[in-house]
C-alpha positions in Angstrom: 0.0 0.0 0.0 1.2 3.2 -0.8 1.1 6.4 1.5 -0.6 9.6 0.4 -1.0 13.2 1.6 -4.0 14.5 2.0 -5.3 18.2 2.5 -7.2 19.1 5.6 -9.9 21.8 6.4 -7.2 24.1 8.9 -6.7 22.9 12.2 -8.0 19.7 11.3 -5.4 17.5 11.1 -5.4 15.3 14.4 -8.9 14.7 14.0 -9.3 14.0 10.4 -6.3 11.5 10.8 -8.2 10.2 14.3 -11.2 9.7 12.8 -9.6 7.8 9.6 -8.3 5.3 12.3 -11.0 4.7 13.8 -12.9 3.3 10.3 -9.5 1.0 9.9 -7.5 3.7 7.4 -3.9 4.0 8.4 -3.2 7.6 9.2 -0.4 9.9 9.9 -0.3 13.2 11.3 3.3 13.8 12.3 2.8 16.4 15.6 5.3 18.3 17.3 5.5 20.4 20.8 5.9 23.8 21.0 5.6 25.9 23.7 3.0 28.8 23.5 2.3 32.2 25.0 -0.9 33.5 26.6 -1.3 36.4 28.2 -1.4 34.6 31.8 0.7 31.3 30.9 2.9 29.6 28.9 2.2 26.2 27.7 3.6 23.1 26.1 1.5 22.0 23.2 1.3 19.6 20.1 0.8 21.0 17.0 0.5 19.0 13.7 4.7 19.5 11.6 2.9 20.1 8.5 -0.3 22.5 8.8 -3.0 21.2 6.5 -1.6 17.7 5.8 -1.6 14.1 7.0 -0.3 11.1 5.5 -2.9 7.9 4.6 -2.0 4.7 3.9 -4.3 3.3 1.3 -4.8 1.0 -1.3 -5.5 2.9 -4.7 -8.8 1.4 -5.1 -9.9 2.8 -1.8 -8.6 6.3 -2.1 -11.9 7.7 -2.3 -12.6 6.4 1.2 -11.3 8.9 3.1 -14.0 11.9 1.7 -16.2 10.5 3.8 -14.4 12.4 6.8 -15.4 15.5 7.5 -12.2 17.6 7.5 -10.8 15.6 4.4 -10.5 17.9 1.2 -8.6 16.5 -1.0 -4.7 14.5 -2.3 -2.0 16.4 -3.2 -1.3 15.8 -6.4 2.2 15.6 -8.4 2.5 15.5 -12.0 -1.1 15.0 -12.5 -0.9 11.8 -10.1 -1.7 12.0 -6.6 1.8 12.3 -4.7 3.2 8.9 -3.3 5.4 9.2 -0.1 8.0 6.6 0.3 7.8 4.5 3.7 11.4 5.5 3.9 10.5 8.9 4.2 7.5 8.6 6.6 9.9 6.3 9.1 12.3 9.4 8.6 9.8 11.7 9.4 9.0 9.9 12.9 12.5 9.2 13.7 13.3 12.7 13.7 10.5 13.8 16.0 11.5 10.6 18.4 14.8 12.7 18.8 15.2 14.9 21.8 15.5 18.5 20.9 19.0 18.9 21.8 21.7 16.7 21.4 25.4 16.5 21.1 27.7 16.1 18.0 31.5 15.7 18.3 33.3 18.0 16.1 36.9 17.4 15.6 37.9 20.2 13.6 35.9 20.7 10.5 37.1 22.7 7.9 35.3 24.2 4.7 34.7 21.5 1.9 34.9 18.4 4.2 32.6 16.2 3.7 31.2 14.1 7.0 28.5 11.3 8.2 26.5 12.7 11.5 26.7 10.6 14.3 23.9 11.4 16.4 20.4 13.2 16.1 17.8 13.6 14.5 20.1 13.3 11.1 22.5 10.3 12.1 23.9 8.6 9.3 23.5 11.3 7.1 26.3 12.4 5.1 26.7 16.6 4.9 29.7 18.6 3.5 30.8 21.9 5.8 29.8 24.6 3.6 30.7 27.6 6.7 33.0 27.2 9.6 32.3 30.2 12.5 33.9 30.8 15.5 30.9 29.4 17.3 28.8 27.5 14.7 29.3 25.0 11.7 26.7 25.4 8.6 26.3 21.5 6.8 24.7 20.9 3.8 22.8 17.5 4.0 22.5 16.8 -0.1 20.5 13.9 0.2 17.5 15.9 2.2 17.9 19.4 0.8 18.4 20.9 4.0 21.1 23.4 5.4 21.6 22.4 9.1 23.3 24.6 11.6 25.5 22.9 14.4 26.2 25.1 17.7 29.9 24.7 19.1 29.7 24.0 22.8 32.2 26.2 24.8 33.7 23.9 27.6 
């Protein structure tokens, strides 16, 4: 079965993808916790990664299933085809949010150019080259994600 994304009314997202669970559809909604600001308080809370979207895990002939939930709009679509997420990609997705938020890396000296595996957090394993090298901050570029990641130096 292939996975899917699917566009939500806003602020729909946990319960379109609770209610889709419920009726035996495998659904995603990757949530994260942020801390908010009220007048009075502040306050940890989960909001959805991705605002709008969830990821279903369907068979193609029951796609139209989930417009039965109230909250479901539509797939995002790709090339004319409705856009197929790899499992891959979803398990990367949940390992990263498994991750604490901060963690160490051991830096032994980068230098512009080099190119290194990480070897803990949420990106271990992936390889990035050292595109910047500060006086109290690394910039990687992690190719295989698209992503620019920025790695504090600890002062001992």
């Amino acid at each position: 079965m292939n996975w899917y994304v699917v566009y939500t009314k806003p602020k729909w997202e946990k319960k379109v993808a609770e209610r889709l669970n419920e009726i035996g559809i495998t659904a995603y909604c990757p949530l994260m916790i942020k801390e908010r600001q009220w007048s009075d308080r502040k306050k940890k809370v989960e909001v959805p990664l991705f605002n709008s979207y969830i990821f279903v895990q369907v068979d193609e002939k029951d796609r139209n299933s989930i417009f039965g939930i109230p909250g479901a709009i539509r797939y995002l679509f790709w090339l004319g085809k409705p856009a197929i997420v790899k499992e891959k990609e979803i398990q990367a997705i949940q390992n990263w949010l498994s991750v604490p938020d901060t963690f160490d890396v051991m830096v032994d000296k980068w230098q512009k150019g080099d190119r290194i595996v990480l070897e803990s957090g949420p990106f271990l394993a992936q390889s990035a080259i050292v595109q910047e090298v500060k006086q109290n901050h690394y910039i990687l570029v992690l190719e295989s994600l698209g992503c620019i990641l920025k790695v504090e130096k600890k002062v001992k």
